[in-house]
C-alpha positions, 0 to 999 in steps of 0.5 A, spaced: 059 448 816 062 443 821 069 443 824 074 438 820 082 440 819 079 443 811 076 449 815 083 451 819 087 450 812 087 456 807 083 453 801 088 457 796 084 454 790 076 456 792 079 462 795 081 464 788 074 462 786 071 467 789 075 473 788 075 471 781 066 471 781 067 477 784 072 480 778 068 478 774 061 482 777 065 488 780 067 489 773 060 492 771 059 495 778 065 500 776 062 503 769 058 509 772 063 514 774 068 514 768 061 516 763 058 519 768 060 526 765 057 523 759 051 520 761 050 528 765 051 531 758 047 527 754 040 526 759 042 533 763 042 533 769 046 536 774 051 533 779 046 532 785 042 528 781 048 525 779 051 523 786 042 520 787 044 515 782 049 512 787 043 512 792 039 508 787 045 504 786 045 502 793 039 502 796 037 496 795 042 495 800 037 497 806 035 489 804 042 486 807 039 483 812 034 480 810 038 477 805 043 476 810 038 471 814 036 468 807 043 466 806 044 463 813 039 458 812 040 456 804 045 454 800 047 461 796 050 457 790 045 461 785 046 468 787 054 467 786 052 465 779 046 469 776 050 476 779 053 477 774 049 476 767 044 481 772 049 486 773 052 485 767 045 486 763 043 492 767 050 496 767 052 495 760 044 498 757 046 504 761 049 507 755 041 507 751 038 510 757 032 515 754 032 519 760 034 519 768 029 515 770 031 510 766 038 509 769 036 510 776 031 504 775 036 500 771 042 502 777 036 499 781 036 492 779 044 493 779 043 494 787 039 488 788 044 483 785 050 487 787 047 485 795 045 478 792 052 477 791 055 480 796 052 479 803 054 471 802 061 472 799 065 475 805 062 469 809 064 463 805 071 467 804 071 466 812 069 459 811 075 457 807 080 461 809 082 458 815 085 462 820 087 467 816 081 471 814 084 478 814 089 474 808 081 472 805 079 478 806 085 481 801 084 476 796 077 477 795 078 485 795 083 484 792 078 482 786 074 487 787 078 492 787 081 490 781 075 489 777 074 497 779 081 498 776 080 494 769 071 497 769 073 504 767 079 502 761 073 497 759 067 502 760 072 507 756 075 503 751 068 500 748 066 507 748 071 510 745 071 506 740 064 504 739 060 509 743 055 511 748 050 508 745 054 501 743 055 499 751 050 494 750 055 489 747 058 488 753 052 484 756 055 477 752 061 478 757 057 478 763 053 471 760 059 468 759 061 469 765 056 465 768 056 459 765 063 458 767 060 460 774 056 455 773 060 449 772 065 451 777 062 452 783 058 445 781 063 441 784 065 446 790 061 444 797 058 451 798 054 450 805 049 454 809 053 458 813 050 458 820 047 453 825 040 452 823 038 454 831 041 460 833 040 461 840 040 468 840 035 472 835 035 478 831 036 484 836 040 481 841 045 479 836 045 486 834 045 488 841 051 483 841 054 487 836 053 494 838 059 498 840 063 494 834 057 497 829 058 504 831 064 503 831 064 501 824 059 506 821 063 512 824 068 510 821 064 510 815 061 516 815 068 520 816 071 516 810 065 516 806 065 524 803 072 523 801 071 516 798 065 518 794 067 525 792 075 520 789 071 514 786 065 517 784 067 524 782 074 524 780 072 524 773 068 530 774 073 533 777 078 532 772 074 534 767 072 540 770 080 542 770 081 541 763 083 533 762 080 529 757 076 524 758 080 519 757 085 522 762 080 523 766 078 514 767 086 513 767 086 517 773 080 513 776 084 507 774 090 509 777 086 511 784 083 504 784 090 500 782 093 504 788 086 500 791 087 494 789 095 493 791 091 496 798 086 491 800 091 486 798 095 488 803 092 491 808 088 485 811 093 481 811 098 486 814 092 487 819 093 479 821 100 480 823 099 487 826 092 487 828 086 490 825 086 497 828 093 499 827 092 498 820 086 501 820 090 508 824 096 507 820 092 508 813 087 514 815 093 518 818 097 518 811 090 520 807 090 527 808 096 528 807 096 525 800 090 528 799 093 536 800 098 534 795 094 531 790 089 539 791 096 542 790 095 539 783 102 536 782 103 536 775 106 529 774 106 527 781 099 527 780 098 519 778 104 517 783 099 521 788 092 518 786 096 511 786 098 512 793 091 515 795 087 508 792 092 505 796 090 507 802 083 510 802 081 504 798 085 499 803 081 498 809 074 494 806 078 488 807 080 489 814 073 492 816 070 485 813 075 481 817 073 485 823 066 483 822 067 476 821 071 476 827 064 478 831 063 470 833 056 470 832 052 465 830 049 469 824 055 471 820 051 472 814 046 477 817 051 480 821 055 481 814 049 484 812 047 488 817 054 492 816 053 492 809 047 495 809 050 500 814 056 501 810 052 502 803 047 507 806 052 511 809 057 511 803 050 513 798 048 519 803 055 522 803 056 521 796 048 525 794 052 530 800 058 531 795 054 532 789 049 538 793 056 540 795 058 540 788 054 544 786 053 550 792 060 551 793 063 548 787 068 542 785 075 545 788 072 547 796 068 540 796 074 536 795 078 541 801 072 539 805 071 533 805 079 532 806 078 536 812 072 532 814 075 524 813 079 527 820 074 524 824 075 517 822 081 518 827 077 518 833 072 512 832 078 507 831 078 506 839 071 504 839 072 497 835 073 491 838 081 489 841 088 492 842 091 498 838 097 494 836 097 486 836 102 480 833 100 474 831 104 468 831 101 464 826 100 470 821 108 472 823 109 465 819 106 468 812 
């Protein structure tokens, strides 16, 4: 994209655009966990299995990169519009699946769209969010996240009242979605997202971006045991304790509404006071949360779940704006890189936590991973820049 006075501004309204894009997608993304005891009941299958299923979704991941050169040279228009009717297709047949089989072919053409959407996106938000990109970065998040707040209560709700096997109703939505997508993002300029020669090539970029990836991709494999074991077993976990299902998908909505005032923060916050303190300040509050929430607290249990969506939740946007920050000349490729790392390593620890779910059983799992998310605390130093900044522009928010 050329420089011009528009690429300094905050475009507020093609900001929203794409948060609103990828509401809509993520909605679907967020159906699997709260059904997750039913689908178990119905196909039976245990929770290891279940905790694969995270790695089919996500291992279409391994092709971020790929699509991250893709998305550097071409105009991404057509992934941001075609995600969600494929996403939506595929996550609302989850309910008639005949067997496991079935749902990890049908979660793996999930992943394949889900990375067709996301590797761009972060890109284009850094391209029309001026120099707030931490800002951009929450409001797109901030949609992601609520998408995973509202996808259980819709997931729920529709089977609830029609049943497992209905869920397939939920496609016209997604179509829909697409359409106005469509004539939406027709009228918005959406370029390639780099220079059409970079002077560097793939692997001395990522030399160029080792420490900062290392740094990332530690942070992600302390934070990741915990994150699967909230987001993707909470229901289990619940449910084993004796609440009902729908009490058990209220709480994954609370977790993730926590999430979603989180990531809307967060990267905002990170522009004013720097990506690392925020990133610190939230993973020292989470295991204090987390030991009161295993305390199992009665009626502080949603306030606590709040709280614990707020800042486990929280640091994606801040995570994204860093990578973004990097300066290279591959911005898409670099973004899929991280993703890539990201998701495999969140899909490795959640397959973790379901083995260990079912050696040493739900109660010493959780303890373990919160123990566990500790280590995150010592790769903060290895990211790029200083502990503590203040910027002038952002004080001006």
């Amino acid at each position: 994209m050329k420089n011009s006075p528009d690429t300094q501004k905050f475009q507020t309204g093609n900001v929203i655009l794409i948060a609103f894009s990828h509401l809509i997608h993520d909605i679907y993304g967020a159906f699997l966990a709260p059904i997750l005891p039913l689908l178990m009941e119905k196909l039976g299958f245990s929770y290891t299995l279940a905790g694969f299923l995270t790695v089919a979704q996500r291992f279409p991941s391994l092709l971020n990169p790929l699509l991250g050169v893709i998305a550097d040279r071409v105009s991404v228009r057509y992934f941001l519009i075609g995600a969600p009717t494929v996403t939506a297709i595929s996550m609302s047949l989850l309910g008639i699946a005949p067997s496991y089989p079935v749902l990890v072919v049908l979660l793996v053409i999930m992943g394949i769209s889900a990375a067709c959407y996301h590797v761009p996106t972060p890109v284009m938000i850094k391209q029309i969010a001026g120099k707030h990109i931490g800002k951009g970065m929450s409001f797109y998040m901030f949609a992601g996240e609520l998408a995973r707040t509202i996808g259980p209560l819709v997931i729920i709700g529709v089977v609830s009242r029609w049943g497992l096997e209905r869920t397939y109703w939920l496609i016209l939505p997604g179509l829909l979605a697409s359409v106005f997508l469509a004539v939406k993002f027709r009228r918005m300029p959406v370029q390639q997202t780099a220079h059409a020669t970079p002077a560097s090539g793939l692997g001395q970029t990522l030399v160029d971006m080792r420490a900062t990836l290392l740094g990332l991709t530690g942070i992600s494999i302390f934070i990741g045991g915990l994150k699967g074991a909230m987001v993707i077993f909470l229901p289990a976990y619940l449910t084993a304790k004796g609440a009902s299902l729908v009490v058990a998908g209220v709480s994954l909505s609370v977790l993730e509404a926590g999430g979603v005032i989180g990531v809307l923060t967060a990267g905002t916050l990170s522009d004013r006071w720097g990506r690392k303190f925020v990133l610190l300040a939230a993973i020292l509050a989470i295991p204090v949360l987390m030991w009161f929430f295993l305390l199992d607290p009665g009626f502080l249990t949603f306030p606590i779940l709040f709280l614990l969506g707020f800042f486990l939740l929280s640091n994606g946007p801040v995570m994204l704006a860093i990578v973004q920050e990097s300066g290279s000349e591959r911005p898409a490729y670099v973004n899929g890189i991280y993703m890539m790392i990201n998701f495999v390593v969140g899909s490795s620890m959640t397959v973790l936590v379901g083995a260990l779910n079912d050696w040493i059983g739900l109660d010493m799992t959780y303890q373990l991973v919160t123990v566990w998310f500790l280590g995150a605390i010592f790769c903060v130093p290895f990211l790029p820049g200083k502990l503590f900044t203040r910027s002038a522009h952002s004080a001006k928010l």
